[in-house]
N, C-alpha and C positions, 0 to 999 in steps of 0.2 A: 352176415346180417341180411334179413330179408330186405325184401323193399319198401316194403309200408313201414319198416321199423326203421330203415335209414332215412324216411322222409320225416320220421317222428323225432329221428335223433337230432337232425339238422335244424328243422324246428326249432327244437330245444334248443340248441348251438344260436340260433339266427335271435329268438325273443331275450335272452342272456345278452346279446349284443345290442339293443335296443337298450335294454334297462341298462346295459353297463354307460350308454351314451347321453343318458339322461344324469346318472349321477356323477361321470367326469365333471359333468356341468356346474353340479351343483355343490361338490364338495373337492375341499383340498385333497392333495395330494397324499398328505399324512392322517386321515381322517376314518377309523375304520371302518365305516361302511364303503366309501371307496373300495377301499385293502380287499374287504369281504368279497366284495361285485367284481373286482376283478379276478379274486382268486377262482370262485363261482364259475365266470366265463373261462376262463383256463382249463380249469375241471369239465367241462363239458365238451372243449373241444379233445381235451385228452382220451375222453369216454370216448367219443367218436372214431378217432385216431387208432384204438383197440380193433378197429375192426377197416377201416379202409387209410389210403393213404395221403389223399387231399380231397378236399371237398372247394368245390367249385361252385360259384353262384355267379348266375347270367343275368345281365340286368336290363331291365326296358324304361321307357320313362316313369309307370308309373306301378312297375312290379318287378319281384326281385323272385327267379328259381332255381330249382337245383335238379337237376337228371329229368328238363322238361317238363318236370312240376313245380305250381305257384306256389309259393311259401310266404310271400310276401305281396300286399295290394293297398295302394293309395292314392287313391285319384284326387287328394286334396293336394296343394301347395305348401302348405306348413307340416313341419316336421314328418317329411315326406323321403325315408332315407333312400327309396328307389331314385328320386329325382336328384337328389344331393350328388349321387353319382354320377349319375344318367349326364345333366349340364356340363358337366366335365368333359365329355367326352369317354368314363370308362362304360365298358360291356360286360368284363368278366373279371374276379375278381379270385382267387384261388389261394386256402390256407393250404399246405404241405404239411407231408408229419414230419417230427422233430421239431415244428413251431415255437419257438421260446416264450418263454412269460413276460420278458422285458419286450420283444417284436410286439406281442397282444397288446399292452401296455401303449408302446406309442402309438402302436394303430386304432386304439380307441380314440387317446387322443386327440388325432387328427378328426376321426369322427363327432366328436364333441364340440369341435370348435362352431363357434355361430357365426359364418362368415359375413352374416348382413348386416353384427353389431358390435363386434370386435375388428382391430387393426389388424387385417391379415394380409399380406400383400399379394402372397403365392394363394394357386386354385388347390385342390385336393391334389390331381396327381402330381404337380410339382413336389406339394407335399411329402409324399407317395416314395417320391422319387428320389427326394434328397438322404430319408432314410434307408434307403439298402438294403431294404427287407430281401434277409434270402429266402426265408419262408412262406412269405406273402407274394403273389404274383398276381400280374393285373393286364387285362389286354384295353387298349386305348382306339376308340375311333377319333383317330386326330384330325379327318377329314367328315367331322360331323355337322351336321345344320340344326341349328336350333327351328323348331317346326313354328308353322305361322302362329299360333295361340300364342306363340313366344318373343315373338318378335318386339322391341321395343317398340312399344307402345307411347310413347314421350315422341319418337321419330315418325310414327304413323299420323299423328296428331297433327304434327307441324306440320307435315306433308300436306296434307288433306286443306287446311287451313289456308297455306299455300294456293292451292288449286283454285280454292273456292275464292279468294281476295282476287283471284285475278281475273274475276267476272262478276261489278258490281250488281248488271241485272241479275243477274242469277239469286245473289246473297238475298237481294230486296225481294226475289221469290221466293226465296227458303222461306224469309221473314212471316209475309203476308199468308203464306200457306200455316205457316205454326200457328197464327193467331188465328186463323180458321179453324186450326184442326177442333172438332168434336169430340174428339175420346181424347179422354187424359191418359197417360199409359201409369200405372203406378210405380214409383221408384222400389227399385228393389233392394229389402235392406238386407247388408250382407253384415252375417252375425260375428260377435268378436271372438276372436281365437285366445286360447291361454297365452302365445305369446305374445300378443294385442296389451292383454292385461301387463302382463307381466312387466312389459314394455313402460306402461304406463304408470306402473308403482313405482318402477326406478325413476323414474322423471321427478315424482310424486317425492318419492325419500329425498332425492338431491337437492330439491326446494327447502323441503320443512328441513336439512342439516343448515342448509346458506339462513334459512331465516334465525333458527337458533343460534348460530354464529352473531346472528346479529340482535338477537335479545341482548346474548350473554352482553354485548360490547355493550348495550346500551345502559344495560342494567349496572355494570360497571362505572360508567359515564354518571349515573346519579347518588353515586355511591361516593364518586370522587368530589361532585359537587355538592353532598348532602351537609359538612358542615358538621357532622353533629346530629344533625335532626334523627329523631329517634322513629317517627313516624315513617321518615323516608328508608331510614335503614333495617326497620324490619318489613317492609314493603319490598324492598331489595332484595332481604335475605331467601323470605318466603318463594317470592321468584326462583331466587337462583337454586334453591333448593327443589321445585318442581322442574327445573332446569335439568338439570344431576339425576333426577329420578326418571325422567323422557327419557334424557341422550341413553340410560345406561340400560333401560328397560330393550330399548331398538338398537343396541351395540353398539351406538357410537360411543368409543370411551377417550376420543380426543377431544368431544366438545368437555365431559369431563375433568380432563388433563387439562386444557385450558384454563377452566373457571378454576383448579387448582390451584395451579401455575400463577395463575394472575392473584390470588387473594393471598397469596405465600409470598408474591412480593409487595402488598400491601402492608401486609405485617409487619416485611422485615426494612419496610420505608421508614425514617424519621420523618416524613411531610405529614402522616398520618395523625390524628388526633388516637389516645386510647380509648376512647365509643367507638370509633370506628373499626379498630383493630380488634376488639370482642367479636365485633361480629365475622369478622376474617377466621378466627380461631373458632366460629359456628361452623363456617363454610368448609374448612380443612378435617373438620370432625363428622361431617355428614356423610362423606363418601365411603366410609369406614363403618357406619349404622350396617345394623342386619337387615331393614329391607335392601340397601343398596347391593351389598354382600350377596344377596339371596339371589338378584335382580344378575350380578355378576355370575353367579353360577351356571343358571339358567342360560346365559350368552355362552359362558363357556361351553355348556353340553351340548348347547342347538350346531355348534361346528362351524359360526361366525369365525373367522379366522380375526386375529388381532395382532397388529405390529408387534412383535418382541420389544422394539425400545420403547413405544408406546406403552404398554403393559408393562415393562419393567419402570419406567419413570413414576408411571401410576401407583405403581407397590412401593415405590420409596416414600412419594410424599403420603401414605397412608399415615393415622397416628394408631397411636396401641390398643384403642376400642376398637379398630378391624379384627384384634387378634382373636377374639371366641367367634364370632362369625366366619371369618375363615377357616378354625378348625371344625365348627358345626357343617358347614356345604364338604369341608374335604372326603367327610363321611358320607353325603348324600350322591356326590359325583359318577356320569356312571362309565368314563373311560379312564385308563391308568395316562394317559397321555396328559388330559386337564387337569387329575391329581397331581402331578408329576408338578404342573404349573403351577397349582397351590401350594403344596412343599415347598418351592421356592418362593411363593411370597413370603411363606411364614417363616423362612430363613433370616429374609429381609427385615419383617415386621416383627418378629418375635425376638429380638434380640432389645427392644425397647422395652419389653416386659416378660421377661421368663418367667414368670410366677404365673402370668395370667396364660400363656401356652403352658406351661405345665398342669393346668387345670383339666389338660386333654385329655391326661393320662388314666384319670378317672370314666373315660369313658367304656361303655359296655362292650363296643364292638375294637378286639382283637388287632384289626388293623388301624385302625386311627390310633389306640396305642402306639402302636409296631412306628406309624409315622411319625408321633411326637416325638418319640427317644429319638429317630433317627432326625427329625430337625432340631432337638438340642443338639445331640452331637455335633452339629455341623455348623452351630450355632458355635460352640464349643468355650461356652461360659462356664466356669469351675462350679458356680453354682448352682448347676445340674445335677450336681451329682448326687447331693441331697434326697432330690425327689426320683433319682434312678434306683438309691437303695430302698427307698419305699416299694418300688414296683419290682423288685427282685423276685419275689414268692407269686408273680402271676401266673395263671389257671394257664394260659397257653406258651407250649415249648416257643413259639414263633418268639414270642413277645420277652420270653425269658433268655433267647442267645442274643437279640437285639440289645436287649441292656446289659448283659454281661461283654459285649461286644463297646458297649460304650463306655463302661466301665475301666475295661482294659486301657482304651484311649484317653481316658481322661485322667485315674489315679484319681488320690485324694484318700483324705483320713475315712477309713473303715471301708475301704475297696479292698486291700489286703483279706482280709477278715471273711468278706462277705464272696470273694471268690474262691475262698479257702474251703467256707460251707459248701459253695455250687457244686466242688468236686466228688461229692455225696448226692447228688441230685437224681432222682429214679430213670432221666431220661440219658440216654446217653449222649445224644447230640450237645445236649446242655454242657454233660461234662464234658467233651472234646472241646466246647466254645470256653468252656472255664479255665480250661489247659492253656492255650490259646494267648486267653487275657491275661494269665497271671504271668505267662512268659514275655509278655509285652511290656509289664513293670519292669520287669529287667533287676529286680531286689534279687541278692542271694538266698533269702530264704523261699521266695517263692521256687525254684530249681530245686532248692531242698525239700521241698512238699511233694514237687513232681515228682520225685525220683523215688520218696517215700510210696506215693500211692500205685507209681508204677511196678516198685518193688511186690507192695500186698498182693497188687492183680495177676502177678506172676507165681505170687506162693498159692493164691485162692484156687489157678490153671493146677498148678501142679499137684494139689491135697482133690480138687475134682476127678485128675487122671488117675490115681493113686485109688479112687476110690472105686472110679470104674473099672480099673484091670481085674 
């Protein structure tokens, strides 16, 4: 490898580190753009690794190089990865080849981490240190000074402060002299950084969730003491339903779960009037609407992460008008990970109405098919089976082993029959999956169908040889 092309490679290796350190930040662990970023940065150092056998980066306060050239330069403070080191104490930092994926992995992570906002208690090299990187290697000035710009400055203050209280004439000179002074000096404004912002939105969201906590109670509070009053209680309702459409729009799906929660046990109160409980039986049906639904999808694709029992509580107390809105977004979703999610609510929520999820089955795209058979199945209501042998003769092989597949599992009048035809079916995977289900009924006759057709395909082998000799 030349040298200009090793400082390009490294490069390459070094801004892949950068970007892998911003989106540990920002997304879970299971989330595939993570997945991708990481694999990405692996892949680059492996490219590297092709041609030499560690790469070594030297670091200074406010640059980072490799073979005595700058690769890296930030003379700012924020998100300054020269200096994130550099305060520590390390100098050199050095990948090996054979470097593993899992090694990259935790040592991104440690990079990630925001120590000025998070609970961390260890500095990086401890960090560093507890994981055992054999491939990673790090030289430490443990007898480092942090340089005067660095010095606390809360220490230098007091000090100084000090000094000066302990000579009142002095102070009453500072005094007299400031009020004399002639030039104003202008303050100098120092501008806001993205983590400034960033900083300041979480502040911002943690308020408006505490204050919505406290609508919802309140809101609740005139609903207990409304009586009846019909005014009060679609005043209530409307509330609580722009309530439901906030929380869910900005992922919160606890305040959600709450305003659920709480109007599920109004309902199921006898202190309740029935005016009152109508409108409970609003509030329980709103979060199941298609904008809500839509609103949910949208939180699912952005990589908001969501408590499992949270989300799971959620999908229970759903009623049966969620079920076509969730199979409308299961189709628009764009990771198998969130589908995966929706599957299982309509597991949940679809067994309140198979009729209305089997409407899914009519849709145009292949896979949403492919997933409604498979959450009947699993559903595993006899009265599936119905609308599986409607869908028997679909245009795609996927969609025709999945329901002969569920067929198999579930039996029922005119399964027999209908997998007897499949074993004529032009594709063959089809027939192998017809084979399959019909031996899964476990009937005598279906073994005596097998055995017939495996018979023909052996006489059809032998009249082809026969023909060709």
């Amino acid at each position: 490898m030349e040298s200009s092309e090793g400082i390009k490679e490294v490069k390459d290796v070094f801004q892949n580190i950068i970007k892998a350190k911003k989106t540990f930040r920002m997304y879970p662990q299971n989330n595939p753009i993570y997945i991708k970023t990481l694999e990405d940065s692996y892949a680059r150092f492996q490219n590297y690794f092709d041609y030499k056998d560690d790469l070594a980066l030297q670091i200074k306060q406010n640059s980072i190089s490799y073979d005595s050239e700058q690769i890296y330069y930030n003379p700012e403070k924020e998100d300054n990865l020269a200096l994130f080191f550099f305060k520590d104490g390390l100098r050199e930092i050095s990948f090996k080849k054979g470097l593993l994926r899992e090694e990259l992995e935790e040592f991104l992570k440690i990079i990630a981490l925001d120590f000025d906002r998070e609970v961390v208690d260890d500095d990086v090299v401890t960090l560093l240190w507890e994981k055992d990187f054999q491939n990673i290697q790090y030289i430490v000035d443990e007898a480092f000074l942090i340089d005067s710009d660095e010095e606390d400055y809360e220490t230098q203050a007091a000090n100084k402060v000090k000094e000066e209280s302990s000579d009142v004439d002095r102070l009453m000179k500072a005094y007299v002299e400031g009020i004399k002074e002639e030039e104003v000096k202008d303050i100098p404004i120092i501008p806001v950084t993205d983590r400034d912002l960033q900083m300041l939105l979480t502040e911002m969201e943690k308020d408006t969730a505490d204050k919505t906590e406290k609508l919802v109670a309140i809101l609740f509070e005139i609903l207990y003491q409304s009586e009846g009053a019909s005014n009060l209680l679609e005043d209530a309702l409307m509330f609580l339903k722009e309530t439901i459409k906030f929380s869910m729009k900005h992922g919160d799906i606890n305040v959600v779960l709450a305003v659920m929660k709480e109007a599920k046990e109004m309902l199921e109160s006898p202190l309740y009037p029935e005016e009152v409980k109508k409108y409970m039986r609003m509030i329980l049906l709103y979060p199941g609407a298609e904008e809500i639904i839509s609103l949910l999808g949208e939180v699912l694709d952005s990589g908001i992460e969501i408590e499992e029992k949270v989300f799971s509580e959620f999908v229970e107390l759903l009623d049966k008008n969620a079920i076509s809105p969730l199979v409308k977004i299961l189709g628009e979703l764009k990771t198998i990970h969130v589908r995966k999610k929706v599957i299982e609510a309509l597991i949940i929520v679809g067994r309140k109405d198979i009729r209305t999820l089997a409407r899914g089955l009519d849709d145009q795209r292949w896979y949403v098919v492919r997933n409604i058979i498979y959450i009947l199945r699993n559903i595993g209501d006899k009265g599936a089976v119905e609308f599986f042998l409607r869908t028997i003769r679909h245009g795609d092989v996927r969609v025709r082993k999945e329901v002969i597949r569920a067929l198999g599992e579930m039996g029922g009048q005119g399964v027999f029959q209908t997998l007897r035809e499949c074993l004529d079916d032009s594709d063959v995977q089809v027939r192998i999956a017809s084979v399959r289900a019909m031996s899964s009924l476990g009937l005598e006759a279906s073994k005596k169908i097998i055995i017939e057709k495996i018979s023909e395909s052996s006489q059809r082998i032998s009249l082809i040889s026969s023909l060709l000799c």
